[in-house]
C-alpha positions in Angstrom: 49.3 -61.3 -14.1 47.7 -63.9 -11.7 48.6 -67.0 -10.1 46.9 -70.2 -11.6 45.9 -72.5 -8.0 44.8 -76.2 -10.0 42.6 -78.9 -7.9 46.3 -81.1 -7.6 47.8 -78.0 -5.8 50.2 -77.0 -8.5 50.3 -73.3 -8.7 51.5 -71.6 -11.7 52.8 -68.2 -11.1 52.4 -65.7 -13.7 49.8 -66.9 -16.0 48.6 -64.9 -18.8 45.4 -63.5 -17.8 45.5 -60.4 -20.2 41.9 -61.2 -21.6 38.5 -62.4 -20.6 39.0 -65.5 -23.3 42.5 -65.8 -21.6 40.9 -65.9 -18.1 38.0 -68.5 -19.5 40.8 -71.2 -20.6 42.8 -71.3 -17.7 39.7 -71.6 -15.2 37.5 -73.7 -17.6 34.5 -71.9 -17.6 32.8 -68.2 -16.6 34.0 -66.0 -14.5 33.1 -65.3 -11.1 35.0 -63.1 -8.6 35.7 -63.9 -5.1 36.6 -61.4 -3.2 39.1 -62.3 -0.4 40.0 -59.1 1.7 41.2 -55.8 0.4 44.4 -57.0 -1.5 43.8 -60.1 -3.1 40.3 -61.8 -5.2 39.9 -64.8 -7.1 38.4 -66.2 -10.3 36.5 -69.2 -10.3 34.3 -71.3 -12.5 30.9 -69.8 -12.2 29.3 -73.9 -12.7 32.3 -75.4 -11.2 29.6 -77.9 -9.0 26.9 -77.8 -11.4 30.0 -79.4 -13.5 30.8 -81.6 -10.7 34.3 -80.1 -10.5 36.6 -81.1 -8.0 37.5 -79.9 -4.8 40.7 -77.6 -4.6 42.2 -77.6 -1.2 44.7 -74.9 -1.8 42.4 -72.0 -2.9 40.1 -73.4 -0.4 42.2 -73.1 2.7 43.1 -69.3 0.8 39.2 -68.3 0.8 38.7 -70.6 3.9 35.5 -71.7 2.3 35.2 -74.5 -0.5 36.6 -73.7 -3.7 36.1 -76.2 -6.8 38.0 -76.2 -10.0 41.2 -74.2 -11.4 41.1 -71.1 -9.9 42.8 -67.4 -10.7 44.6 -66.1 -7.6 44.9 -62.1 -8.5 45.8 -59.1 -6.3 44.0 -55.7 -6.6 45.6 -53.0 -8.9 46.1 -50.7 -5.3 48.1 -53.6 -3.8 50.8 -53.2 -6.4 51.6 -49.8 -5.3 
């Protein structure tokens, strides 16, 4: 499961991010990862500027770069443990 960050700062905990289409939806668009450090990534919209998405100041403070778009908040498989 993954947290959903949106560009109004509404995070939705526990999305359902069980399959690639799943992931696609929620983000609106291809995947790219974005590593954060060694616990914790994110998904965001591959074209989020070339689709002139919006600015999301949540998951950018988060990757302390700019973030557009919905993004996928997700922590690595070895941080559950």
């Amino acid at each position: 499961m993954a947290d959903l960050i949106k560009i109004n700062g509404e995070i939705i905990k526990d999305v359902d991010d069980s399959s690639l289409a799943k992931k696609q939806k929620l983000i609106g668009g291809y995947l790219e990862y974005c590593p954060l450090d060694e616990h914790s990534f994110m998904y965001v919209d591959e074209e989020g500027l070339i689709k002139g998405r919006q600015a999301n100041p949540v998951a950018s403070a988060i990757a302390n770069r700019m973030i557009v778009g919905d993004v996928l908040l997700c922590l690595n498989d070895s941080a559950h443990e």
